[in-house]
C-alpha positions in Angstrom: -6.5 11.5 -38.1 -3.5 11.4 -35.9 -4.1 10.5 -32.2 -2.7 12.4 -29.8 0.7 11.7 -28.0 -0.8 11.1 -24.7 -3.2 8.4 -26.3 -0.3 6.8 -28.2 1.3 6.9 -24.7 -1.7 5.0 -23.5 -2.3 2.8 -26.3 1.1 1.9 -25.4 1.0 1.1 -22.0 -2.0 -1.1 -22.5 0.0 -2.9 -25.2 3.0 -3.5 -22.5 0.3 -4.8 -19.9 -1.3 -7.0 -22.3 1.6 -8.6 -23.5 2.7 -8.7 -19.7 -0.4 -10.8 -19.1 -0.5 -13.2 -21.9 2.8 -14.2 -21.2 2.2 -14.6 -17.3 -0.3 -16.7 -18.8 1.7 -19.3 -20.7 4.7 -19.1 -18.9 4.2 -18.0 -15.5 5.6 -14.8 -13.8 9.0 -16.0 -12.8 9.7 -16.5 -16.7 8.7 -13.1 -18.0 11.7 -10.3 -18.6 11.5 -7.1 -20.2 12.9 -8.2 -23.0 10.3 -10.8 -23.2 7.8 -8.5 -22.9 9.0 -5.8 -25.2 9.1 -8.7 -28.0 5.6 -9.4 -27.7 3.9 -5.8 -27.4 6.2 -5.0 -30.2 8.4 -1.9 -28.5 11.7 -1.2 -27.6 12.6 -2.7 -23.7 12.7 1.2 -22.9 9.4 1.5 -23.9 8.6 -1.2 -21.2 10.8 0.9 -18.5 9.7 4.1 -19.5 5.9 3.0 -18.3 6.5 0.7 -15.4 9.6 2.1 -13.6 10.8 -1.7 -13.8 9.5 -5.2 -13.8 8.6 -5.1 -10.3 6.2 -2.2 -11.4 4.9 -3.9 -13.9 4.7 -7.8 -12.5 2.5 -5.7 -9.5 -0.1 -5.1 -12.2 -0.2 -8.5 -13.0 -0.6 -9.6 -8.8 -3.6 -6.7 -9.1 -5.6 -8.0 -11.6 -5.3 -11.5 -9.9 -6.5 -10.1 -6.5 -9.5 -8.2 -8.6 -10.3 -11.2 -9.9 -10.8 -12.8 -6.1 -13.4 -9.5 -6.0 -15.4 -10.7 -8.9 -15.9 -14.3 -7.1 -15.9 -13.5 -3.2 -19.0 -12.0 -2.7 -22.3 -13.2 -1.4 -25.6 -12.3 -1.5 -27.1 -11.4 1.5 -30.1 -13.4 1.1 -27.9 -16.3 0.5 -26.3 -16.1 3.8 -28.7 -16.9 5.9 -29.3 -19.9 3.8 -25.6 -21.4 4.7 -25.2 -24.3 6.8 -21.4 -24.0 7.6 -20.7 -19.9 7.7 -16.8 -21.0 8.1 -16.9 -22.7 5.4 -17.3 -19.5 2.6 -14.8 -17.7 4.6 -11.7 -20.4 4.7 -12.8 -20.8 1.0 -11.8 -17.1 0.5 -8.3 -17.3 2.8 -7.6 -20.3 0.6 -8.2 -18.4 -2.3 -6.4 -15.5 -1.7 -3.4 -17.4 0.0 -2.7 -19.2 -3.3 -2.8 -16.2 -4.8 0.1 -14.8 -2.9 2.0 -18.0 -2.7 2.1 -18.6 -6.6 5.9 -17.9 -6.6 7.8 -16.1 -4.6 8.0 -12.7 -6.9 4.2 -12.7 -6.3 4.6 -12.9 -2.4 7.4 -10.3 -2.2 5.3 -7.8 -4.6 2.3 -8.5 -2.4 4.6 -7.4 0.9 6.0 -4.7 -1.2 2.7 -3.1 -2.1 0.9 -3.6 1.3 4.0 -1.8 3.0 5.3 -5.1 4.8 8.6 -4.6 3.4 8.4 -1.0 1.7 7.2 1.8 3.5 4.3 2.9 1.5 1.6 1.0 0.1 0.3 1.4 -3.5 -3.0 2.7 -4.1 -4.6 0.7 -6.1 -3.4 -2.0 -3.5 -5.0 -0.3 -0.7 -7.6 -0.3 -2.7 -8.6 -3.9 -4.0 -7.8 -5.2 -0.5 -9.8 -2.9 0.9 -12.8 -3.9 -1.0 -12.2 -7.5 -0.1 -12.1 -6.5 3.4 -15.3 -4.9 3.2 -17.1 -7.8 1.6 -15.6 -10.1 4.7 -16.7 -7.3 7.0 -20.3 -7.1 5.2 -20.2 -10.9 5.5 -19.1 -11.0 8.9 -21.8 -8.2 10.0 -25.1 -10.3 8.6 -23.7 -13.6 10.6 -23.2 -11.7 13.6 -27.2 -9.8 13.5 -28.6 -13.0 12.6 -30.2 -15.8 15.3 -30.7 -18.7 13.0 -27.2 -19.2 11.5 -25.3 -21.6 13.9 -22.6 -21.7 14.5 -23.2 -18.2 16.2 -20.4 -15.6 15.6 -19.3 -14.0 18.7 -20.6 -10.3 19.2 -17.8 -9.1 21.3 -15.6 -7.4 18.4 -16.4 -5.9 15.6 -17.0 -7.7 12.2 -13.9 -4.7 11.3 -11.5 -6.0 14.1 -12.8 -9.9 12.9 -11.2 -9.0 9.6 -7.9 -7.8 11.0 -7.6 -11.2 12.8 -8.5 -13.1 9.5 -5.9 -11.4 7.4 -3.0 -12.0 10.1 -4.0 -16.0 9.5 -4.0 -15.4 6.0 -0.4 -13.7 5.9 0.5 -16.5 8.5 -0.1 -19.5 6.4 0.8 -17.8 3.3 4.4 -17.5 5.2 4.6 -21.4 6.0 3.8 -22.4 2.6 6.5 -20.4 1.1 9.0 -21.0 4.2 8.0 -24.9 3.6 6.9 -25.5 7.4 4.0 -26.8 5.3 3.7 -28.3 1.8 0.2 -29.9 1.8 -2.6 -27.3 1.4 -5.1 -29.6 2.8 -3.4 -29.7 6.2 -3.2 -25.6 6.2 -6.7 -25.2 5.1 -7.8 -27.8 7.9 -5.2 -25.8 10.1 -7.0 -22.5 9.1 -10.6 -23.7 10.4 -9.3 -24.7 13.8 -8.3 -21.1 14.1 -10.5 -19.9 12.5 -13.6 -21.1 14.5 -11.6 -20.3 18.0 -11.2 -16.8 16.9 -15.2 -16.2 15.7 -16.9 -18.6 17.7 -19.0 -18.1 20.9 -17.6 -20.8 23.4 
């Protein structure tokens, strides 16, 4: 039975992502070019542009699935929250996470500006999206350590776990931004950084 143009259409798209991916894989993003690309999926490079708009388009798929995969490893169980001893110490684990994400190479860090509408003026959905959900686990974390009277250090109750977050993502972007601009090299000293801010941001004095 013949499949349908717009499921070859598909099939084909998926093929182009996939062969996106395993070469990201081997090679590393700044390597891959369409023509790279089209070689491996097995279609013509205007297949490639015809799908993706251009490699920018497409290399953002490849930052997404990276930042989905941050969703499949960030969260924790409520339960197992109140059983932490250091509450800072899952949360700089998670800025540190997401920072190397970002500052992988600098195509990565411009295509994560571009699609949060830092240097583009609208952000991409499935962007919004993803980061949103990460935010909501760090707000759902947040919320659980503010209600509770045994974990210590207390968090402070005067903002909201919502407007916590906010603050949390501007010292993400902000040590993502020395890294690349090479104020910092050593990623020990930023996370270490991170913490002092960290804890005078969240912390009841």
């Amino acid at each position: 039975m013949t499949r349908k143009p717009q499921q070859r259409s598909i099939d084909t798209r998926a093929r182009v992502l996939s062969a996106a991916r395993d070469l990201s894989n081997t090679h590393g993003l700044e390597l891959i070019t369409a023509d790279a690309v089209a070689r491996e999926a097995g279609v013509a490079k205007g297949t490639v542009f015809a799908h993706f708009g251009d490699m920018d388009g497409l290399l953002s798929y490849i930052l997404l699935d990276r930042l989905n995969a941050l969703r499949s490893t960030a969260s924790v169980e409520p339960a197992e929250i109140g059983q932490i001893a250091d509450p800072v110490g899952p949360l700089i684990q998670r800025m540190m996470a997401l920072i190397a994400v970002i500052t992988d190479s600098p195509t990565i860090l411009r295509l994560f500006m571009d699609n949060i509408g830092v240097t583009k003026p609208n952000c991409a959905e499935a962007f919004v999206e993803t980061l949103d959900a990460l935010d909501g686990e760090l707000a759902a974390f947040l919320e659980i350590w503010q209600q509770s009277d045994t974990l210590e250090p207390p968090l402070r109750r005067d903002r909201s776990p919502a407007e916590m977050v906010d603050g949390l993502i501007a010292f993400m972007i902000h040590g993502a931004i020395l890294l690349k601009s090479h104020q910092l090299t050593d990623r020990t000293v930023l996370e270490a950084r991170l913490r002092r801010h960290v804890e005078a941001f969240l912390l009841t004095s």
